[in-house]
KENU-934392 format. One record per residue (C-alpha): residue number from 1; x, y, z; chain. Coordinates in steps of 0.1 Angstrom, whole numbers, plus 5000, padded with zeros to 4 digits. Each point is the difference from the previous one (the first is absolute). Layout:
+-----+------+------+------+----+
!   i !    X !    Y !    Z ! ch !
+-----+------+------+------+----+
! NUM !    X !    Y !    Z !  A !
...
+-----+------+------+------+----+
This chain:
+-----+------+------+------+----+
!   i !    X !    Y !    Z ! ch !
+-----+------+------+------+----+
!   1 ! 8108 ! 3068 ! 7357 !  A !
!   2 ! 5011 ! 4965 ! 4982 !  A !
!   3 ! 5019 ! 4975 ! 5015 !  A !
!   4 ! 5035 ! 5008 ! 4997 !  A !
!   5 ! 5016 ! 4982 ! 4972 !  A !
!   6 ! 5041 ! 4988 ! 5006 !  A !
!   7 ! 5028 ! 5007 ! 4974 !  A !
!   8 ! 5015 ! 4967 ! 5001 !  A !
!   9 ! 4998 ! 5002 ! 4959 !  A !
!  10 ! 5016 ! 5035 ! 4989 !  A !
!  11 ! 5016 ! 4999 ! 4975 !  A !
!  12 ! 4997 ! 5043 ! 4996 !  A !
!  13 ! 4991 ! 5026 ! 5025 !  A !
!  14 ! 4994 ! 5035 ! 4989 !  A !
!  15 ! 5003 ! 5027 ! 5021 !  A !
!  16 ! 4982 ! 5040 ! 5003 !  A !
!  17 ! 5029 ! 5026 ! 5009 !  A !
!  18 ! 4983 ! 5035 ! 5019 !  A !
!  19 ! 4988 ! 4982 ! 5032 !  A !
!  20 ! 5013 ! 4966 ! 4992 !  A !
!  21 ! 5040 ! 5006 ! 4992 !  A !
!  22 ! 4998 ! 5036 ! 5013 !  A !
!  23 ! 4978 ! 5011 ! 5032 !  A !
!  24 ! 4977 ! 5016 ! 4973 !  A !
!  25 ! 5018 ! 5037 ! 5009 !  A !
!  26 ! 5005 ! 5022 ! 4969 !  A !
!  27 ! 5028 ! 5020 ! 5003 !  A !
!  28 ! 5010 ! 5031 ! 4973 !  A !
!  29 ! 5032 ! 5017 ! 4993 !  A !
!  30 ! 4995 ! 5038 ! 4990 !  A !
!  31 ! 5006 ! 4996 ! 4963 !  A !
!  32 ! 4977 ! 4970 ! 5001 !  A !
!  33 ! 5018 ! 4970 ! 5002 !  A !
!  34 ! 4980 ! 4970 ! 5028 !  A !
!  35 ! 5023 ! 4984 ! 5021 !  A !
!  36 ! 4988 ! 4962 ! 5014 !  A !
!  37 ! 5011 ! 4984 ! 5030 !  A !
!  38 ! 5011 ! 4963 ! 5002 !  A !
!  39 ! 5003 ! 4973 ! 5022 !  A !
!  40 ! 5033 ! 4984 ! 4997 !  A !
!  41 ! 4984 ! 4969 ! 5023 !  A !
!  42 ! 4970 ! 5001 ! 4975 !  A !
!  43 ! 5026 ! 4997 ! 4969 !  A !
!  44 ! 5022 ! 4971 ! 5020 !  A !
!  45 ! 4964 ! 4982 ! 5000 !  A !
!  46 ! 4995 ! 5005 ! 4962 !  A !
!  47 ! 5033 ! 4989 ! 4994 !  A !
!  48 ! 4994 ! 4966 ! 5019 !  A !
!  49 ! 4968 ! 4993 ! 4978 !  A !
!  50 ! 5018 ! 5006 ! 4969 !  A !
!  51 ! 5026 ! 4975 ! 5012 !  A !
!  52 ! 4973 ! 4974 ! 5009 !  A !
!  53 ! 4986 ! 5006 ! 4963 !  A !
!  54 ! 4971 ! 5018 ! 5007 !  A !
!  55 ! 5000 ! 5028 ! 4975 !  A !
!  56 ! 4997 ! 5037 ! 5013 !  A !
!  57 ! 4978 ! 5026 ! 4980 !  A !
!  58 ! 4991 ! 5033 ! 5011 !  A !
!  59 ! 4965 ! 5016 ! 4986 !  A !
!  60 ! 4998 ! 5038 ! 5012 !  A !
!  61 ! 4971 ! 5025 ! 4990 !  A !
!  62 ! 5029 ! 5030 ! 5003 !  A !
!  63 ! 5031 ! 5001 ! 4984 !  A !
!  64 ! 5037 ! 5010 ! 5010 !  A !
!  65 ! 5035 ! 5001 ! 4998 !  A !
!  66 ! 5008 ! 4989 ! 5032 !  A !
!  67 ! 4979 ! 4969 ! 4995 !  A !
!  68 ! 5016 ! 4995 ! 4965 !  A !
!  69 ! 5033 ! 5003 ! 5026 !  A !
!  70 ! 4992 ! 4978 ! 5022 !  A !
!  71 ! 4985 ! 4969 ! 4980 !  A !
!  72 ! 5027 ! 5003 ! 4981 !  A !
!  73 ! 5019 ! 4994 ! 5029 !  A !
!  74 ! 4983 ! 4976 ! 5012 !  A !
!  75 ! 5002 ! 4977 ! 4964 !  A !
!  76 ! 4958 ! 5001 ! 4999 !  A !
!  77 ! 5003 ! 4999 ! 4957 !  A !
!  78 ! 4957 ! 5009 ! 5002 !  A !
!  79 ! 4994 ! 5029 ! 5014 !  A !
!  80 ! 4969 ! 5019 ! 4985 !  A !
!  81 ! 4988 ! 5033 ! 5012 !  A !
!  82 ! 4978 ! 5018 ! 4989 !  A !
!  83 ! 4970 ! 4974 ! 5000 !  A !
!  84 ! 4969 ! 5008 ! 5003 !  A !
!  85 ! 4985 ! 4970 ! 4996 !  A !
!  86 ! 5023 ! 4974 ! 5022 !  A !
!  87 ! 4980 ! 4967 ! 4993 !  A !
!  88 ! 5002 ! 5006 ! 4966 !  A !
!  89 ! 5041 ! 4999 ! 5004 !  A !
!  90 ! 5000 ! 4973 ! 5023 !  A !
!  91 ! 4980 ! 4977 ! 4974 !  A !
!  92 ! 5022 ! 5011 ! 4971 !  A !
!  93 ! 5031 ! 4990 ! 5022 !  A !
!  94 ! 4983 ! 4968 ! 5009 !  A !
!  95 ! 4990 ! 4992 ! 4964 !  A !
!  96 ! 5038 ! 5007 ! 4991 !  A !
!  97 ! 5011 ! 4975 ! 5027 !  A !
!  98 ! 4969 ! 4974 ! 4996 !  A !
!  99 ! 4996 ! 5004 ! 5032 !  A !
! 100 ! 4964 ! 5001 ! 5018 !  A !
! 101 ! 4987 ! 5023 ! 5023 !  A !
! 102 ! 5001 ! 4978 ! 5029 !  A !
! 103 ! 5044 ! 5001 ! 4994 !  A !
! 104 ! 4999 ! 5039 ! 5006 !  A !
! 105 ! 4999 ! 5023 ! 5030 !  A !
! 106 ! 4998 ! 5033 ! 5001 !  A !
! 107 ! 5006 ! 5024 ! 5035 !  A !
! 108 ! 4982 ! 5036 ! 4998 !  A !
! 109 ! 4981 ! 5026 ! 5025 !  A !
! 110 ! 4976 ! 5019 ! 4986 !  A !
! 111 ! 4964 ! 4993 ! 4983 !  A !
! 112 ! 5010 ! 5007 ! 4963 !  A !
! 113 ! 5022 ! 4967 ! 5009 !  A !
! 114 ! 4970 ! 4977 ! 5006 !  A !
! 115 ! 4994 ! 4985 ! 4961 !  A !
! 116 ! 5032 ! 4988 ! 5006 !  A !
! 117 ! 5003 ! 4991 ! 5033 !  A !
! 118 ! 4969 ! 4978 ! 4989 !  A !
! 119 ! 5013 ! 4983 ! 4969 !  A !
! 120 ! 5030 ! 4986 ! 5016 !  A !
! 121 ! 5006 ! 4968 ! 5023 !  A !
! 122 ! 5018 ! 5018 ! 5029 !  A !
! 123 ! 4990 ! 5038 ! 5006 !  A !
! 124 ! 5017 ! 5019 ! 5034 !  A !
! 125 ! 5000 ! 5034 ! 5008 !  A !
! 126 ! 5025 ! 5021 ! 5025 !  A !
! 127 ! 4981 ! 5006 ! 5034 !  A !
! 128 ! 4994 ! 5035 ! 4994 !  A !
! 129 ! 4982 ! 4990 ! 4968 !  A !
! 130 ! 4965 ! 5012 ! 4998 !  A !
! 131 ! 4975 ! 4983 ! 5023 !  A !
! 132 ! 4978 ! 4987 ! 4968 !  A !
! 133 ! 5029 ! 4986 ! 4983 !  A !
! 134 ! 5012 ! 4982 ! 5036 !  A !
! 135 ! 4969 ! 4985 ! 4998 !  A !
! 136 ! 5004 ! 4986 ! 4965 !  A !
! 137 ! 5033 ! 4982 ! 4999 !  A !
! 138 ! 5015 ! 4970 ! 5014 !  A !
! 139 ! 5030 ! 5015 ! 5020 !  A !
! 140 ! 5000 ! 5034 ! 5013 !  A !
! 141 ! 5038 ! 5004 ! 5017 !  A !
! 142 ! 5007 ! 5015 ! 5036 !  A !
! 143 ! 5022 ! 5023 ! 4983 !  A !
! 144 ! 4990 ! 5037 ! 4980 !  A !
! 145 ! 5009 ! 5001 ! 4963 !  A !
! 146 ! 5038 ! 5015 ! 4996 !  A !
! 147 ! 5005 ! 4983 ! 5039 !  A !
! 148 ! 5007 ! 4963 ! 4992 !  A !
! 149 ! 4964 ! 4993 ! 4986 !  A !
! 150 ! 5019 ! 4985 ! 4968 !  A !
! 151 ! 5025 ! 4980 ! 5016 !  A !
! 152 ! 4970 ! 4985 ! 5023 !  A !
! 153 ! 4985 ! 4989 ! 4971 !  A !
! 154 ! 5028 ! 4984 ! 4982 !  A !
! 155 ! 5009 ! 4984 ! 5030 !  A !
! 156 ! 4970 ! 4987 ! 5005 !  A !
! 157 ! 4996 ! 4985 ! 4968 !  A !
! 158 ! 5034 ! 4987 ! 4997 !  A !
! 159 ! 4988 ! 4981 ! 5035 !  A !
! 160 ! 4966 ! 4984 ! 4984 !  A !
! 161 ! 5020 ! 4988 ! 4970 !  A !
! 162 ! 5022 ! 4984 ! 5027 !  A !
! 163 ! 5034 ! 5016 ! 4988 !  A !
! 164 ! 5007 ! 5034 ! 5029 !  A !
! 165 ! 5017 ! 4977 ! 5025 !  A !
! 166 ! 5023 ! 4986 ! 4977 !  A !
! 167 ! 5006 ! 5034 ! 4984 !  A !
! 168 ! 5005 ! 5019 ! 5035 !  A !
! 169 ! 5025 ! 4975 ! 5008 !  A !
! 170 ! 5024 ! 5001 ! 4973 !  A !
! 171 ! 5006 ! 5038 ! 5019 !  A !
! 172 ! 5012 ! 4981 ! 5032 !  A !
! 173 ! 5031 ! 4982 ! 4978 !  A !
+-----+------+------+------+----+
């Protein structure tokens, strides 16, 4: 365990999708086709990042239609599936950007997330991510992945960057 580390400086926070986005539950039509479940509170909290300027990417190991769908949906422009090797990503994004490592989050919930959970300045994991990861990140949310783990997150670091209030109450207008 490290001291928890804050994300008053994103400037990008990447996100995992089966356990993260989803609540890591495969699901298969007949003829072979994988259906994903999404949190709509989860995508509201994505959507406020992007507003604040904190750019969105989503690095998955699997790939899918219905997260092609739903990125798309949500305007995240970087999505990357497929990735074996999600450190490797996150650097190339960062180089692209000139950003350091310290600027970028990333939320995931499994082992194979920990290189990158690592590299970053703010790591968080759902609460029904796996107890070695818990132990390796700076914010591990009350809520399961697919559950309002996401929107947690987001609105937690909108609050450390000292811009949720402000966004929360343009809703009461």
């Amino acid at each position: 365990m490290h001291a928890p580390r804050t994300p008053a400086n994103l400037r990008l926070m990447g996100f995992d999708v089966d356990g993260v986005l989803t609540d890591g539950s495969l699901y298969f039509t007949p003829n072979g086709d994988e259906i994903k479940v999404f949190s709509s509170l989860d995508g509201h909290g994505l959507k406020m990042l992007q507003n604040a300027g904190i750019e969105v990417v989503i690095i998955s190991g699997r790939s899918s239609r219905a997260l092609e769908l739903r990125a798309a949906n949500l305007g995240v422009a970087e999505l990357h599936m497929g990735v074996e090797d999600k450190r490797a990503c996150l650097d190339t994004l960062l180089a692209q950007r000139g950003l350091a490592r310290e600027q970028a989050g990333y939320m995931g919930d499994d082992v194979v997330d920990l290189p990158i959970l690592r590299a970053c300045g703010f790591a968080a994991t759902p609460a029904d991510g796996h107890g070695f990861v818990r132990r390796h990140v700076d914010y591990v949310a009350r809520h399961n992945g697919g559950r309002g783990a996401v929107r947690e997150v987001c609105d937690h670091i909108l609050a450390s960057q000292g811009r949720l209030q402000a966004m929360l109450a343009a809703y009461l207008t």
